[in-house]
N, C-alpha and C positions, 0 to 999 in steps of 0.2 A: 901906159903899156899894159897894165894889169888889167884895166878895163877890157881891152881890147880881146885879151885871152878870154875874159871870164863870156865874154860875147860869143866868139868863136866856139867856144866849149859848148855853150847851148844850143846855139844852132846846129854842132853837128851831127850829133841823133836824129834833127830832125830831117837834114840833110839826107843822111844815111838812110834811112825810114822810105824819104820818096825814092832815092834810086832804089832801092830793095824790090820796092813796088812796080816799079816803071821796070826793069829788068828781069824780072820775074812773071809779069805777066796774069797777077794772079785777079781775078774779078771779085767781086764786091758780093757782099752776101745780098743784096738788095737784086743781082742778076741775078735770073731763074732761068736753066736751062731745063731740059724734057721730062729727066730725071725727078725733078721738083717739084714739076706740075704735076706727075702723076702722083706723088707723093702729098699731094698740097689736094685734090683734087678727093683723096681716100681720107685726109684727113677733113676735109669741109663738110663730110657727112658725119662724123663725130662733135667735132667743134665748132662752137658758133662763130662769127665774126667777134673783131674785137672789139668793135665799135657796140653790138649790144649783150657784149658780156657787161663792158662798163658803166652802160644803161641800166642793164641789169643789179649791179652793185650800187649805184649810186642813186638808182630807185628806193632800194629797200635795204638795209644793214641788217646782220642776220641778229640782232638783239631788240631791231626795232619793232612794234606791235604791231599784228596785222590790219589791213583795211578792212574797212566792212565788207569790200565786196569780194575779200578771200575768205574771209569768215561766213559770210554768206553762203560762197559755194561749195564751201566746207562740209557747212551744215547740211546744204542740198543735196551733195552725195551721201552723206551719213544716210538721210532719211530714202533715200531711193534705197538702198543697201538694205536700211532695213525693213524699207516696204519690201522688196522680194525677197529675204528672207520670213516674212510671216506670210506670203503670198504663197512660198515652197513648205511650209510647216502646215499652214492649211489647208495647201491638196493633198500634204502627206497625211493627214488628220483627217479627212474625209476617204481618201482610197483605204484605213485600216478599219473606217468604220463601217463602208461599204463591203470590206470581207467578214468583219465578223458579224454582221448580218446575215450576210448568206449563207457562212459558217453554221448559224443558230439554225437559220430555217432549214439548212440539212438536217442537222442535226434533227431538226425538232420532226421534220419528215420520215427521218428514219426511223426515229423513237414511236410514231405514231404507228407507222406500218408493223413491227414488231410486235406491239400492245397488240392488236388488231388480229393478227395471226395469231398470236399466243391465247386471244378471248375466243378466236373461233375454236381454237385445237382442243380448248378446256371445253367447252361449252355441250353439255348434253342433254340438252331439251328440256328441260324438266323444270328449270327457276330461268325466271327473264336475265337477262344480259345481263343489266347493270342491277342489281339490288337495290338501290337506294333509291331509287323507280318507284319502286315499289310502296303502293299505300300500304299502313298498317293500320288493323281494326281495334 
């Protein structure tokens, strides 16, 4: 007799469980109604599948070293990186030295033309220009 109870007793939760279910009406989380898909739909551009997250993880363990051929591309972007930045340091290294160039020959234009007016403004006929022209006896 005790048996029988102790049977009864187990079964009835699960008894209880299916009519709960069957009289309520309530669907499975495995049904997707419109709600879900639009939901599921904003999330599939976020998140990957699950099938190559797990590829994903059980390709590589985040302790494990890397392959050559991420080391590799590693390194190829380092080196492009820093090929354009000596590529940007070099036209900025030529555009500073191409102004002060022309900075100088202003400069050196101005300086000339002033001399020049200054040697005319002094100048009264009498000794040659420049002096040092000049032979000595």
């Amino acid at each position: 007799m005790a048996r029988t109870h102790t049977v009864l007793l187990t079964l009835l939760p699960t008894s209880l469980k299916s009519m709960v279910v069957l009289l309520v009406g309530v669907e499975s989380a495995a049904v997707k109604d419109g709600k879900d898909r639009e939901a599921q739909t904003g999330a599939s551009k976020v998140f990957t599948p699950a099938s190559d997250a797990s590829n994903f993880f059980k390709r590589r363990s985040r302790r494990s070293p890397r392959t050559y051929e991420e080391y590799y591309a590693e390194q190829r972007v380092k080196m492009a990186t820093n090929e354009r930045r000596r590529e940007h340091l070099e036209e900025q290294n030529n555009e500073y030295e191409n102004y002060l160039e022309e900075e100088r020959d202003e400069q050196y234009e101005r300086t000339r033309g002033k001399n020049e007016q200054w040697r005319e403004f002094h100048y009264d006929g009498q000794y040659p220009r420049y002096p040092h022209h000049r032979h000595y006896v």
